[in-house]
PDB file of N, CA, C and O in Angstrom:
ATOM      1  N   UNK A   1      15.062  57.796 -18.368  1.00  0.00           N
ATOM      2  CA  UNK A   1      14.706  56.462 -17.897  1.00  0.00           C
ATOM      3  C   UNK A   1      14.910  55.484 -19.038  1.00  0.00           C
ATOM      4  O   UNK A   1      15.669  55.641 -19.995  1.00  0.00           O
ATOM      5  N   UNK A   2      13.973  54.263 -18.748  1.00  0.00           N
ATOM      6  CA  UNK A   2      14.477  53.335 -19.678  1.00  0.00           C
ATOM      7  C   UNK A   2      13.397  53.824 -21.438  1.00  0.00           C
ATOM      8  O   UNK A   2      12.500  54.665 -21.508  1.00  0.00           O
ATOM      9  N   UNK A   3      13.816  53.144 -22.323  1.00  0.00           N
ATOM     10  CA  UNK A   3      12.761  53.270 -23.322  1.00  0.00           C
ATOM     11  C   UNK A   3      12.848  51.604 -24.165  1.00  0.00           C
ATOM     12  O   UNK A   3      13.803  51.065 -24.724  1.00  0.00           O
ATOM     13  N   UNK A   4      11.582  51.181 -23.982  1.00  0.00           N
ATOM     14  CA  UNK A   4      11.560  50.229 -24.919  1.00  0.00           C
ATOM     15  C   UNK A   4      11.022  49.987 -26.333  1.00  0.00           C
ATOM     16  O   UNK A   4      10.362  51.015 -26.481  1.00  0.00           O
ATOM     17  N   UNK A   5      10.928  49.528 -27.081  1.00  0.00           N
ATOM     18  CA  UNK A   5      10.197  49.247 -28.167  1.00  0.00           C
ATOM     19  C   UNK A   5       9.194  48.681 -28.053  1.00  0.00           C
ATOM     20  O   UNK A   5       9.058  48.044 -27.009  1.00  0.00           O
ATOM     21  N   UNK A   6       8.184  48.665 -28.956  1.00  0.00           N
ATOM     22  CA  UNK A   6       6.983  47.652 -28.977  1.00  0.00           C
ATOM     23  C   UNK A   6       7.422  46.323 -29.444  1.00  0.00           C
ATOM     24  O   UNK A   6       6.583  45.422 -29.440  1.00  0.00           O
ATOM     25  N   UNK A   7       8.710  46.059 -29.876  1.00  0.00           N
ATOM     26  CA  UNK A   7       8.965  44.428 -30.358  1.00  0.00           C
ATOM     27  C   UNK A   7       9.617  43.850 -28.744  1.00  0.00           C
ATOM     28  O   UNK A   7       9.426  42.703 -28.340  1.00  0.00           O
ATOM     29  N   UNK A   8      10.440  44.960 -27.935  1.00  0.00           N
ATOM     30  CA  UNK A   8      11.254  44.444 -27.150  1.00  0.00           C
ATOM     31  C   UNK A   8      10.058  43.680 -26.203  1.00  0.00           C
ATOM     32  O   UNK A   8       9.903  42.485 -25.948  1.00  0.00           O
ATOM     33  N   UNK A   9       9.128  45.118 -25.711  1.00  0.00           N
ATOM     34  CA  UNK A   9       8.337  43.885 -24.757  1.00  0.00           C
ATOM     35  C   UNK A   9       7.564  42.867 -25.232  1.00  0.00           C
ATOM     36  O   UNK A   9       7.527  41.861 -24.525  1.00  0.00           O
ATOM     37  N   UNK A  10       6.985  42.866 -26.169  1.00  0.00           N
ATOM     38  CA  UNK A  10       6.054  41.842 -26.536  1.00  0.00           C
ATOM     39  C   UNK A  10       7.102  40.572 -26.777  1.00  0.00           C
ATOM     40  O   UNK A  10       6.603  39.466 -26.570  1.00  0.00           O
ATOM     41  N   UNK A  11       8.365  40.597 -27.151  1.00  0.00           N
ATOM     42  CA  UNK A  11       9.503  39.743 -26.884  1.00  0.00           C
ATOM     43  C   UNK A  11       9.573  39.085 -25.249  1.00  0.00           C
ATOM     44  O   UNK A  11       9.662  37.904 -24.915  1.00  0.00           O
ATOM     45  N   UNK A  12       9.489  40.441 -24.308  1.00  0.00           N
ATOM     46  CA  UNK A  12       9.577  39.513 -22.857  1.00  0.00           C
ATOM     47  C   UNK A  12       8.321  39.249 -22.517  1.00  0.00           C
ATOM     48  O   UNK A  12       8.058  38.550 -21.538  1.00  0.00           O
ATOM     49  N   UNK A  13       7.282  39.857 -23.399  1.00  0.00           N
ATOM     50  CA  UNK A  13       5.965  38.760 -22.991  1.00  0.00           C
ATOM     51  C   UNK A  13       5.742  37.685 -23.007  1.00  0.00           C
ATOM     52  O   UNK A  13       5.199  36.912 -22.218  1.00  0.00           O
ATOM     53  N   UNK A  14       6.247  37.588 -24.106  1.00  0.00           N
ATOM     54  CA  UNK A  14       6.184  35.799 -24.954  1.00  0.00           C
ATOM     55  C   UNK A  14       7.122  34.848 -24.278  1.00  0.00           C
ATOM     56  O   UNK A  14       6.912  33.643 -24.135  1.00  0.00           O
ATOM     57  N   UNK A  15       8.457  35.684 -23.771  1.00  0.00           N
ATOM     58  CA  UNK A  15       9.165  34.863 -22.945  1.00  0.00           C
ATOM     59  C   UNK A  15       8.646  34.190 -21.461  1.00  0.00           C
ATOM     60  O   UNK A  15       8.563  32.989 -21.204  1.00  0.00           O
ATOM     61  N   UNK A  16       8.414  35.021 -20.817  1.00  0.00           N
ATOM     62  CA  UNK A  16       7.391  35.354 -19.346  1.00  0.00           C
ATOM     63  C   UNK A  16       6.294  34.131 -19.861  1.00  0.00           C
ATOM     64  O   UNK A  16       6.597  32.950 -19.689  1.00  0.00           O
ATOM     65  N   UNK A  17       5.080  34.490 -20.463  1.00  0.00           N
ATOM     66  CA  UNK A  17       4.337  33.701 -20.614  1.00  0.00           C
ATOM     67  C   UNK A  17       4.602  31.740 -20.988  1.00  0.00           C
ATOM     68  O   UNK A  17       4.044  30.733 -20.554  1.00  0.00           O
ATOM     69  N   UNK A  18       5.770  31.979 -22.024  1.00  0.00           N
ATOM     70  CA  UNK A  18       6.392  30.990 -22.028  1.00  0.00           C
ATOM     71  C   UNK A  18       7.085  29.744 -21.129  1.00  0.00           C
ATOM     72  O   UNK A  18       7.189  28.524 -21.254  1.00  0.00           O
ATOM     73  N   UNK A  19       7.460  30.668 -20.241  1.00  0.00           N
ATOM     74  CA  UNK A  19       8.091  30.102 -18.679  1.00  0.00           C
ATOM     75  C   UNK A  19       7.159  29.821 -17.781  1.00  0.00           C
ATOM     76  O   UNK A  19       7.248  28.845 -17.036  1.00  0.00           O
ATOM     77  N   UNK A  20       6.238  30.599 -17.768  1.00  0.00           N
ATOM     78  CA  UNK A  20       4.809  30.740 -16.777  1.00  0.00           C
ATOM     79  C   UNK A  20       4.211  29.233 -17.443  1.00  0.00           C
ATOM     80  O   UNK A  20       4.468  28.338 -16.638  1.00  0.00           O
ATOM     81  N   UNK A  21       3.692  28.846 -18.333  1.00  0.00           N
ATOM     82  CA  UNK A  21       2.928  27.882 -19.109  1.00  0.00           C
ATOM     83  C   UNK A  21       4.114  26.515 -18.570  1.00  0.00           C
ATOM     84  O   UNK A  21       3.889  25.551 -17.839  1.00  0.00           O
ATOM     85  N   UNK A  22       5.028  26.814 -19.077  1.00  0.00           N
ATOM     86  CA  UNK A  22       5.999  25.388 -18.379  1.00  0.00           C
ATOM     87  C   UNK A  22       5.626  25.320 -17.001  1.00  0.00           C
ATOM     88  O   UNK A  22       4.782  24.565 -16.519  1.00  0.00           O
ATOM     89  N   UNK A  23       6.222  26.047 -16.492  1.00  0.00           N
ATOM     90  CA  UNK A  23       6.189  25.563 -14.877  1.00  0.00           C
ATOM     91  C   UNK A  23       4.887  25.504 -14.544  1.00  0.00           C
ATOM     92  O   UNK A  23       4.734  25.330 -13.335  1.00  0.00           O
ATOM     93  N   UNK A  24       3.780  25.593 -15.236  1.00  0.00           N
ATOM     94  CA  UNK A  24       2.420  25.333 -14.280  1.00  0.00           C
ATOM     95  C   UNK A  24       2.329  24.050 -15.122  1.00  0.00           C
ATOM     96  O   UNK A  24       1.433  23.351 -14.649  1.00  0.00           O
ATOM     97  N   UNK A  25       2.964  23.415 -16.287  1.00  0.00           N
ATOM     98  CA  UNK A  25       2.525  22.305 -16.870  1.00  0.00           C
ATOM     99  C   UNK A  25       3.686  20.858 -15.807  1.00  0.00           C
ATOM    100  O   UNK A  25       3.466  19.751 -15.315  1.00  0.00           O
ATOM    101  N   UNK A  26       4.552  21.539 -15.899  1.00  0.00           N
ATOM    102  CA  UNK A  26       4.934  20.710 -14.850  1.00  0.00           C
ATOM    103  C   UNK A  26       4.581  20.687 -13.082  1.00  0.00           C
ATOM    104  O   UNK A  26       4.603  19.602 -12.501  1.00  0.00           O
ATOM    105  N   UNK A  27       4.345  21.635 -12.521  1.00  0.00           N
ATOM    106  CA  UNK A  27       3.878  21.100 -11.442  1.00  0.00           C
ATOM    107  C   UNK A  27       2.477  20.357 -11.504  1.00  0.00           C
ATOM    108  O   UNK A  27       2.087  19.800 -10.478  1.00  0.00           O
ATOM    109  N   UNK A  28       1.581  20.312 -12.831  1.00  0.00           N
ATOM    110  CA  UNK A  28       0.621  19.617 -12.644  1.00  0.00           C
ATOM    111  C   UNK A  28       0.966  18.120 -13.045  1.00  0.00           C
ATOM    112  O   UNK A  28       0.201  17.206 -12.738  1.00  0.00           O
ATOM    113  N   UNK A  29       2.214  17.890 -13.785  1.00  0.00           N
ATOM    114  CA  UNK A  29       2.905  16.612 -14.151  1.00  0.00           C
ATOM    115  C   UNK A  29       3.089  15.690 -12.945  1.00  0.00           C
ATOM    116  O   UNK A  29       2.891  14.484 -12.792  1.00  0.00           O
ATOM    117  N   UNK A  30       3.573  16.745 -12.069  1.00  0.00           N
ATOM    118  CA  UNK A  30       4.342  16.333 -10.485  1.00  0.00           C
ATOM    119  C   UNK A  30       3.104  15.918  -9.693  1.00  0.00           C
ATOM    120  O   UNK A  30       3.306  15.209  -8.707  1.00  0.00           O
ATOM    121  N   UNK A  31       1.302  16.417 -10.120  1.00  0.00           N
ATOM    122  CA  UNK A  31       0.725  16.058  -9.197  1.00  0.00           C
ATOM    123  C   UNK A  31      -0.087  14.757  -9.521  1.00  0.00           C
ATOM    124  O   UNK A  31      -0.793  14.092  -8.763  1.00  0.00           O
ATOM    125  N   UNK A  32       0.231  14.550 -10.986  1.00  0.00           N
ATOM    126  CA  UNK A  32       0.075  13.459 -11.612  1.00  0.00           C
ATOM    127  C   UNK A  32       0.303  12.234 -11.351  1.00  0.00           C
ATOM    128  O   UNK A  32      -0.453  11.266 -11.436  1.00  0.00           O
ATOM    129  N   UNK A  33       1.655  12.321 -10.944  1.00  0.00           N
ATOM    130  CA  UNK A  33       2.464  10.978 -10.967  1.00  0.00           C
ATOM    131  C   UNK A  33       2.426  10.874  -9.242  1.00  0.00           C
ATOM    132  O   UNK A  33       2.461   9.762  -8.715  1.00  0.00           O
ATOM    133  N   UNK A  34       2.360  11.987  -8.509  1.00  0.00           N
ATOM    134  CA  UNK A  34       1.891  11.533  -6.830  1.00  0.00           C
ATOM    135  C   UNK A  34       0.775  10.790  -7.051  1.00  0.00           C
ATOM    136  O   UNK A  34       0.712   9.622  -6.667  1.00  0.00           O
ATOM    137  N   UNK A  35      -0.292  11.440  -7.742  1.00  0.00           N
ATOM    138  CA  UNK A  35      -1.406  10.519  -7.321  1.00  0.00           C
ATOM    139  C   UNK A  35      -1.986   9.077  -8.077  1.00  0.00           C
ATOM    140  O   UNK A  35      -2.957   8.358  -7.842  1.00  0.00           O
ATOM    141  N   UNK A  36      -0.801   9.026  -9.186  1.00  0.00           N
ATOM    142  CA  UNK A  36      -0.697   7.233  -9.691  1.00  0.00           C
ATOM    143  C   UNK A  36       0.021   6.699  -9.066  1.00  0.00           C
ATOM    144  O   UNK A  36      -0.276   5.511  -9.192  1.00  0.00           O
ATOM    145  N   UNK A  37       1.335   6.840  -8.027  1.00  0.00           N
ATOM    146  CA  UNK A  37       1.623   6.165  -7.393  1.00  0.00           C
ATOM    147  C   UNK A  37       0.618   6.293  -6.010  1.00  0.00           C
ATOM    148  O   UNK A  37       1.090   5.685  -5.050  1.00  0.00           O
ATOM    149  N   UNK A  38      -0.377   6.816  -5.808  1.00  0.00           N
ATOM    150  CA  UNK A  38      -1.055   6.330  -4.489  1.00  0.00           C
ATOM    151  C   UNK A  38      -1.993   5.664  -4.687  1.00  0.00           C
ATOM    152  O   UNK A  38      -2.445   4.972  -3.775  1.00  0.00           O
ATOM    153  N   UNK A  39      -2.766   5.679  -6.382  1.00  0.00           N
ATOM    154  CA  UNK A  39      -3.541   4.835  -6.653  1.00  0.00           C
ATOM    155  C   UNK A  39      -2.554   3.111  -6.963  1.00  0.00           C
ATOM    156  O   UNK A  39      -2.829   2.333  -6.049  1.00  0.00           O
ATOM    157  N   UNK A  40      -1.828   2.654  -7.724  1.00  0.00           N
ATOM    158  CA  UNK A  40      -0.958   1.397  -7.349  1.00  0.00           C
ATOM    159  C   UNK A  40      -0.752   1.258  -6.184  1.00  0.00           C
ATOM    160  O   UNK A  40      -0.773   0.119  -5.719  1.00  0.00           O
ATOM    161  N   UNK A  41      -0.449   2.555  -5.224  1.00  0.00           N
ATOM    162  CA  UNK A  41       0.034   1.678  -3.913  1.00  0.00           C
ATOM    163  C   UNK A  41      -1.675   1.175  -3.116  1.00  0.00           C
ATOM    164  O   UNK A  41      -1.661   0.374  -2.181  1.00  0.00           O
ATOM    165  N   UNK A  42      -2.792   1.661  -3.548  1.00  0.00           N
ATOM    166  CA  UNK A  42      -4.023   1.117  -3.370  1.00  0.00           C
ATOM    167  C   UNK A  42      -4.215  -0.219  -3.481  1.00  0.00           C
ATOM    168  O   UNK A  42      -4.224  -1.144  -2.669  1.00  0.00           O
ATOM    169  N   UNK A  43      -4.410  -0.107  -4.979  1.00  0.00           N
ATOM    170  CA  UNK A  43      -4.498  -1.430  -5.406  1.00  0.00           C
ATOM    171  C   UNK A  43      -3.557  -2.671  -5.232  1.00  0.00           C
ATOM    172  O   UNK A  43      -3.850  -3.748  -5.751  1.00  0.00           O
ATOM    173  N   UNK A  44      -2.149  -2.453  -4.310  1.00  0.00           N
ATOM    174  CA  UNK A  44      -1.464  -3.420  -4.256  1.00  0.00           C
ATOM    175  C   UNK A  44      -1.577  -3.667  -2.917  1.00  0.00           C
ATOM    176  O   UNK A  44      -1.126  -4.705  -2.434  1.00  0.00           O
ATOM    177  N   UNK A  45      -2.299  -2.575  -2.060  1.00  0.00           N
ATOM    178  CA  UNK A  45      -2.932  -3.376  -1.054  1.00  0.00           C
ATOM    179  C   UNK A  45      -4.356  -3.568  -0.688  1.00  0.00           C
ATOM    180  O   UNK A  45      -4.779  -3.578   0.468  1.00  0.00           O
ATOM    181  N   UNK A  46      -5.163  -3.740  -1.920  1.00  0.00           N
ATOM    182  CA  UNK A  46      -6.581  -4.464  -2.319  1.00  0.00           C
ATOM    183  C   UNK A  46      -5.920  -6.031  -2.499  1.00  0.00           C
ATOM    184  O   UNK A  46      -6.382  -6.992  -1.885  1.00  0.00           O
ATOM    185  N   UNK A  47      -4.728  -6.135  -3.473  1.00  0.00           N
ATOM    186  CA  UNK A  47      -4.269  -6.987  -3.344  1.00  0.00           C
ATOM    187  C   UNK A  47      -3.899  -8.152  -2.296  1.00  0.00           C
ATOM    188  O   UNK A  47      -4.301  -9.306  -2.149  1.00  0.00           O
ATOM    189  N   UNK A  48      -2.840  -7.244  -1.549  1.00  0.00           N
ATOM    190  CA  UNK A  48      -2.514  -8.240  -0.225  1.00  0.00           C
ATOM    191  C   UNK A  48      -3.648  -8.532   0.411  1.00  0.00           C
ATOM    192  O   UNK A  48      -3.659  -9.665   0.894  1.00  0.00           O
ATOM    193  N   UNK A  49      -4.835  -7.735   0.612  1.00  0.00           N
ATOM    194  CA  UNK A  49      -5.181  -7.738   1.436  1.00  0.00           C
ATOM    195  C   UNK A  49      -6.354  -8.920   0.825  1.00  0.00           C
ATOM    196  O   UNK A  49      -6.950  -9.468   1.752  1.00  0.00           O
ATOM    197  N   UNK A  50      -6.745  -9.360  -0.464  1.00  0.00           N
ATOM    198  CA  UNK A  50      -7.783  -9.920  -0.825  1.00  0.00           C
ATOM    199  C   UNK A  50      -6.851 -11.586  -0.101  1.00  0.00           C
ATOM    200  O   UNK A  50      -7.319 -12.454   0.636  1.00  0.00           O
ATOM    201  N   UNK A  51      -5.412 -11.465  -0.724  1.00  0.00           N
ATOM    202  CA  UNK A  51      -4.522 -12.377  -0.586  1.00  0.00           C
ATOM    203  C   UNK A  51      -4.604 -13.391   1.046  1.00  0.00           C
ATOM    204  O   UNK A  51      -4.611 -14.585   1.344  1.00  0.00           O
ATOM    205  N   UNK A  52      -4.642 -12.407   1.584  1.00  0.00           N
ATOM    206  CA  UNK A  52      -4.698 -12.357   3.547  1.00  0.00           C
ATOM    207  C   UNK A  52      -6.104 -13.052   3.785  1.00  0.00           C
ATOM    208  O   UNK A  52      -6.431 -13.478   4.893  1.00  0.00           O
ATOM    209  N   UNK A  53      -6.909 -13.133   2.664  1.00  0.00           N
ATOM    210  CA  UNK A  53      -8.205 -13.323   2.915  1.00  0.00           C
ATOM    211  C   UNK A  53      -8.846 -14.894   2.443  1.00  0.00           C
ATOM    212  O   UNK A  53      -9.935 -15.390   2.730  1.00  0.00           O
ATOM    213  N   UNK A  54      -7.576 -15.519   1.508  1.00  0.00           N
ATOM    214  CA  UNK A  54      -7.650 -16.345   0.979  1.00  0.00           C
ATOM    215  C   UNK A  54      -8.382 -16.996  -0.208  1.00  0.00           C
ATOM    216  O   UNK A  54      -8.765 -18.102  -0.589  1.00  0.00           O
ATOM    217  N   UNK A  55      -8.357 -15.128  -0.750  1.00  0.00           N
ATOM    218  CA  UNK A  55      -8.416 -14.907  -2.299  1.00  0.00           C
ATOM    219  C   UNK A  55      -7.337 -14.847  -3.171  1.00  0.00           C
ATOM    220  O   UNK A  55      -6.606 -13.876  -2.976  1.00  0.00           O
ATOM    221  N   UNK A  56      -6.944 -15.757  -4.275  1.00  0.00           N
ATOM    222  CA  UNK A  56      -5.730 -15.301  -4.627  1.00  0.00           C
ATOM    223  C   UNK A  56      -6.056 -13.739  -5.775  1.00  0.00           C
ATOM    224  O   UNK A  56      -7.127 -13.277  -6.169  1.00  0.00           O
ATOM    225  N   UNK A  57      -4.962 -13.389  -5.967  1.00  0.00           N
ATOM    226  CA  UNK A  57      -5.461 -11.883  -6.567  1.00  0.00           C
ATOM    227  C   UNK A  57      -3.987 -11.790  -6.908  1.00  0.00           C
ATOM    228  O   UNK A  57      -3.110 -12.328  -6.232  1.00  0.00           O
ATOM    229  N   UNK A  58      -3.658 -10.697  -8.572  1.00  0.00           N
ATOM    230  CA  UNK A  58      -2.973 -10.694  -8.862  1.00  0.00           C
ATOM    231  C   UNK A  58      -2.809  -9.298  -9.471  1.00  0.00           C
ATOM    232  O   UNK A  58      -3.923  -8.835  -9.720  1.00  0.00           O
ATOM    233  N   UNK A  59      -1.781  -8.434  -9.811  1.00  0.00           N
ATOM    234  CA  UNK A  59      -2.010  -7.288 -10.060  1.00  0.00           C
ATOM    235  C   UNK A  59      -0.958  -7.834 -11.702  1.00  0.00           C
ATOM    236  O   UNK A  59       0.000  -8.608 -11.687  1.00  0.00           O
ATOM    237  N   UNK A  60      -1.400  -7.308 -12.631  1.00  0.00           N
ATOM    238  CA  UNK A  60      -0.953  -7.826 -14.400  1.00  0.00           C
ATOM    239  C   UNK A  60      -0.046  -6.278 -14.822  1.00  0.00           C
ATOM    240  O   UNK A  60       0.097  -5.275 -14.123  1.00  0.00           O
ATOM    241  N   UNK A  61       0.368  -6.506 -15.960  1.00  0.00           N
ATOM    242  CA  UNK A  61       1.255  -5.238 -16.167  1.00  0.00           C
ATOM    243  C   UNK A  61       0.539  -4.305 -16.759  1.00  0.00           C
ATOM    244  O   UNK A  61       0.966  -3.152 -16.700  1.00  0.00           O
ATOM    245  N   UNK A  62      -1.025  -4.646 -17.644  1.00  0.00           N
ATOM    246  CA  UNK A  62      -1.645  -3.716 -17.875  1.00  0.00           C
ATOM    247  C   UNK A  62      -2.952  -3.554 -16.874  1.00  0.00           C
ATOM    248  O   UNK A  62      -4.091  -3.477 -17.336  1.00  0.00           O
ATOM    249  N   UNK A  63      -2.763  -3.524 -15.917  1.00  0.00           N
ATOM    250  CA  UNK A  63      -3.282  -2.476 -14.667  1.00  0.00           C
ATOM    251  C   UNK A  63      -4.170  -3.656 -14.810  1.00  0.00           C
ATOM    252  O   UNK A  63      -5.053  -2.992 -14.266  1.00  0.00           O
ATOM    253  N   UNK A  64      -4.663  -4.613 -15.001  1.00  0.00           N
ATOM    254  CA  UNK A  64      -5.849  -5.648 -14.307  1.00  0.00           C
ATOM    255  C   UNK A  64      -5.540  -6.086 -13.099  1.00  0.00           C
ATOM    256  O   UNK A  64      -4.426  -5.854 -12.628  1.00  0.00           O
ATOM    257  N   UNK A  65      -6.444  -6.755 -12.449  1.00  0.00           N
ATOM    258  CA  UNK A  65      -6.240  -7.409 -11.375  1.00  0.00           C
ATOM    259  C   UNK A  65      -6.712  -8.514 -11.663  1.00  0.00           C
ATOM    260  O   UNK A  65      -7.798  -8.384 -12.229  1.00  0.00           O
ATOM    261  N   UNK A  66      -6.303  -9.864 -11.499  1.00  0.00           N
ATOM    262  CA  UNK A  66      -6.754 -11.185 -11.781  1.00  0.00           C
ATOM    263  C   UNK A  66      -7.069 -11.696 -10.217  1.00  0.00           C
ATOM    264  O   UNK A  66      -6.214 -12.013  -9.390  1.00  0.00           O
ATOM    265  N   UNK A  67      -8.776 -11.690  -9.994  1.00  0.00           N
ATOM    266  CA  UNK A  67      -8.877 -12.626  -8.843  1.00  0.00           C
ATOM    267  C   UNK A  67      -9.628 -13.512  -9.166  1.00  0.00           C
ATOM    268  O   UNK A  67     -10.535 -13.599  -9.994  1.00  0.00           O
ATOM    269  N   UNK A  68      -8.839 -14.697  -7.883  1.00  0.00           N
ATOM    270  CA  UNK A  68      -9.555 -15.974  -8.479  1.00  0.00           C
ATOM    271  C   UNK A  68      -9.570 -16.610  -6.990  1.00  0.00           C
ATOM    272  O   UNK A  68      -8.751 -16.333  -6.113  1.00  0.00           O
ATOM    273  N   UNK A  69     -10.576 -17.450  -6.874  1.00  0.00           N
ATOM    274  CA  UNK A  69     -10.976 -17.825  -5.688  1.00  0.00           C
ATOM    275  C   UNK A  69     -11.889 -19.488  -5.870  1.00  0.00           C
ATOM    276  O   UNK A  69     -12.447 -19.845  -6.907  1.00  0.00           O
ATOM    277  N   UNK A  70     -11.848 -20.031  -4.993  1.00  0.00           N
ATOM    278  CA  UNK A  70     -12.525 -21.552  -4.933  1.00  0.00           C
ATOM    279  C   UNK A  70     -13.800 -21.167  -4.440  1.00  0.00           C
ATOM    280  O   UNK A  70     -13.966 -20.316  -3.566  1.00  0.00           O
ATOM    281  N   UNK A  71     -14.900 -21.946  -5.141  1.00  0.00           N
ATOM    282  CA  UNK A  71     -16.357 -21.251  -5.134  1.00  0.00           C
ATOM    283  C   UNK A  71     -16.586 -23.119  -4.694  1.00  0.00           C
ATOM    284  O   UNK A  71     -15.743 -23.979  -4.948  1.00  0.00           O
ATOM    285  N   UNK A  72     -18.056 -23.400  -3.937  1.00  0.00           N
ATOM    286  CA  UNK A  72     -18.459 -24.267  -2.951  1.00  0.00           C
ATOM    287  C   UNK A  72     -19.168 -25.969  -4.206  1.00  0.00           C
ATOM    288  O   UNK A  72     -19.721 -27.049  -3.999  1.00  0.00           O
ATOM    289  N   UNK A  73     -18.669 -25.199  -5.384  1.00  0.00           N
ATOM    290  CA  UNK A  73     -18.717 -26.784  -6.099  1.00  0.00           C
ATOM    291  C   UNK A  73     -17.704 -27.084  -6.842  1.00  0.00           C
ATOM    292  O   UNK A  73     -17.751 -27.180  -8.068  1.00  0.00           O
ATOM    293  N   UNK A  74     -16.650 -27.263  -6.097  1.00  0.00           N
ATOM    294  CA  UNK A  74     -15.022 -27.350  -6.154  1.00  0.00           C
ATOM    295  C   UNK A  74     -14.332 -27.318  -7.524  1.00  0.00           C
ATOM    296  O   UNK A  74     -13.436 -28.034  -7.970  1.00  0.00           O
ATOM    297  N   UNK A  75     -15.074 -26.171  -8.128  1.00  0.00           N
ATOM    298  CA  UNK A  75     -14.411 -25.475  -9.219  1.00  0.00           C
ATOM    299  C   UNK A  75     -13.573 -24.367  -8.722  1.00  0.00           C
ATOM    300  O   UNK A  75     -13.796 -23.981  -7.575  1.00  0.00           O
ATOM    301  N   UNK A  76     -12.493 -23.702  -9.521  1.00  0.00           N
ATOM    302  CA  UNK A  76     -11.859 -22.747  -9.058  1.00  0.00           C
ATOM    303  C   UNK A  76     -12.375 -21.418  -9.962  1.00  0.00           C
ATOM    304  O   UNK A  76     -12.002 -21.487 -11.133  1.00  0.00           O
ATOM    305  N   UNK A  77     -13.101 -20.322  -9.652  1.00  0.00           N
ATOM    306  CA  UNK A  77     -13.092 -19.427 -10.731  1.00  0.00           C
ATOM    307  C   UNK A  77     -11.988 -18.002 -10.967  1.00  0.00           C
ATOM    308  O   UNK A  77     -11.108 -17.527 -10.249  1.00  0.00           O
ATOM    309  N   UNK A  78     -12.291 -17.787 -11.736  1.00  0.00           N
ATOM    310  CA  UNK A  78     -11.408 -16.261 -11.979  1.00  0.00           C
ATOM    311  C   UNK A  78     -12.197 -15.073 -12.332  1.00  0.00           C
ATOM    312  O   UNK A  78     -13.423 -15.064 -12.215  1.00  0.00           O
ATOM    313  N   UNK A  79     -11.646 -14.259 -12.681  1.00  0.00           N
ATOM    314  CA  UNK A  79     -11.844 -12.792 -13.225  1.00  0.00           C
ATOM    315  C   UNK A  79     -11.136 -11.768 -13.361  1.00  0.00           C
ATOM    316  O   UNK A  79     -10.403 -11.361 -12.460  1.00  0.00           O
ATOM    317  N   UNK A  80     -11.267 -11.113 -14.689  1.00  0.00           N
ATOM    318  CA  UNK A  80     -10.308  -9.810 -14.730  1.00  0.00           C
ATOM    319  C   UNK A  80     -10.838  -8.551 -14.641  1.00  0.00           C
ATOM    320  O   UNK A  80     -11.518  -8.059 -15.541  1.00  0.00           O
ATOM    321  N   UNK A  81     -10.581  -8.018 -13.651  1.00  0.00           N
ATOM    322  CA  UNK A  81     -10.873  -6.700 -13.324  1.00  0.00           C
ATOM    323  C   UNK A  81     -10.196  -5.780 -13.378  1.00  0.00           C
ATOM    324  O   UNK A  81      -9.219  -5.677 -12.636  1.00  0.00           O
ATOM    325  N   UNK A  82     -10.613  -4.606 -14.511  1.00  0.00           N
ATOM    326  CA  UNK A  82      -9.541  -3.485 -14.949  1.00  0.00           C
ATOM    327  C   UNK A  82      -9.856  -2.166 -13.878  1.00  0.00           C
ATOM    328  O   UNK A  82     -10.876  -1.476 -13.873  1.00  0.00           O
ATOM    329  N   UNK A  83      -8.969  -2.071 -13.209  1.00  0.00           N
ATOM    330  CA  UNK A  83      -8.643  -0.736 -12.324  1.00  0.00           C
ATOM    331  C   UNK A  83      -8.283   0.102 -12.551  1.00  0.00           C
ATOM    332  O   UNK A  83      -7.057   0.216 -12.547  1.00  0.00           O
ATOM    333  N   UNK A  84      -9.394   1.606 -13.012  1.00  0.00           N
ATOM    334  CA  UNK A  84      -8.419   2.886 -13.799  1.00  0.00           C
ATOM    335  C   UNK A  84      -8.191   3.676 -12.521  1.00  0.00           C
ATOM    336  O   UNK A  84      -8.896   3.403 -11.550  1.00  0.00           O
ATOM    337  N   UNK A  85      -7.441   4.455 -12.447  1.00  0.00           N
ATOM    338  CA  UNK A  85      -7.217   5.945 -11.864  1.00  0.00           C
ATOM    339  C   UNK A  85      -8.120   6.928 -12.251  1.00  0.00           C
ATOM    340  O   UNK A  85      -8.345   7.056 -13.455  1.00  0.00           O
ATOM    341  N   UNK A  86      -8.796   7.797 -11.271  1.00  0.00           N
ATOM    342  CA  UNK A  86      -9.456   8.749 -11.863  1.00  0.00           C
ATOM    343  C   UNK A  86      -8.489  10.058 -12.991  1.00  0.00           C
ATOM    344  O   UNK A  86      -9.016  10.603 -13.961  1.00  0.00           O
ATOM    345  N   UNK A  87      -7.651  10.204 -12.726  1.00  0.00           N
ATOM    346  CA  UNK A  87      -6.466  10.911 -13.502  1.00  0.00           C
ATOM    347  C   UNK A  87      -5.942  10.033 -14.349  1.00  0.00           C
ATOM    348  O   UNK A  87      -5.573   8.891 -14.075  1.00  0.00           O
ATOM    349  N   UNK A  88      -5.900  10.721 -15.675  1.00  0.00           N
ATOM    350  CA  UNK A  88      -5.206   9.862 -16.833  1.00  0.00           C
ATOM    351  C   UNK A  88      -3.577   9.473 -16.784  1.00  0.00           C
ATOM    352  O   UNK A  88      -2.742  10.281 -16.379  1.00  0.00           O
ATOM    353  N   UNK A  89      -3.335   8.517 -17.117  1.00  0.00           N
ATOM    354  CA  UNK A  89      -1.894   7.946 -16.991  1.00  0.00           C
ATOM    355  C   UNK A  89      -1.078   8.299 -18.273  1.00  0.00           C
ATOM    356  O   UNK A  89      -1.387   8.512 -19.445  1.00  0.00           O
ATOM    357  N   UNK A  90      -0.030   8.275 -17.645  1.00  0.00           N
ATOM    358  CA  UNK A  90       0.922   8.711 -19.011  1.00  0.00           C
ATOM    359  C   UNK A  90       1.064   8.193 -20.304  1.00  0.00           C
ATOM    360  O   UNK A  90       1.842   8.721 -21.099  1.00  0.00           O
TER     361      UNK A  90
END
């Protein structure tokens, strides 16, 4: 039959394990980035929808949301509100 060495397998261990560790680091990459794009696609319709309401609201490039709205002593106010993802971003 076959005969191996003690370097050969511990060689395809390290390989095996090696491959095993990637592909579970990337499919958790893959479940990453599904669920930051469903959190933006959230918040961009918290957005429209504050918008529809006749709040203006703005989504910024570092993930704030700027809403601002006319309050009943005809000042206009604002605010920045930072929106995380429960999953860390890249």
């Amino acid at each position: 039959m076959f005969q191996f060495t003690i370097r050969e397998l511990v060689l395809v261990t390290v390989i095996v394990a090696v491959a095993i560790g990637w592909l579970l680091d990337r499919r958790q990459l893959t479940t990453l980035r599904k669920d930051r794009d469903s959190w933006k696609g959230c918040v961009y319709a918290l957005v429209g929808e504050l918008n529809m309401q006749g709040v203006k609201a703005k989504v910024h490039d570092d993930h704030s949301v700027r809403i601002s709205g006319y309050s009943g002593d005809g000042d206009w106010h604002w605010c920045d509100v930072r929106i995380t993802p429960s999953a860390p971003m890249e």
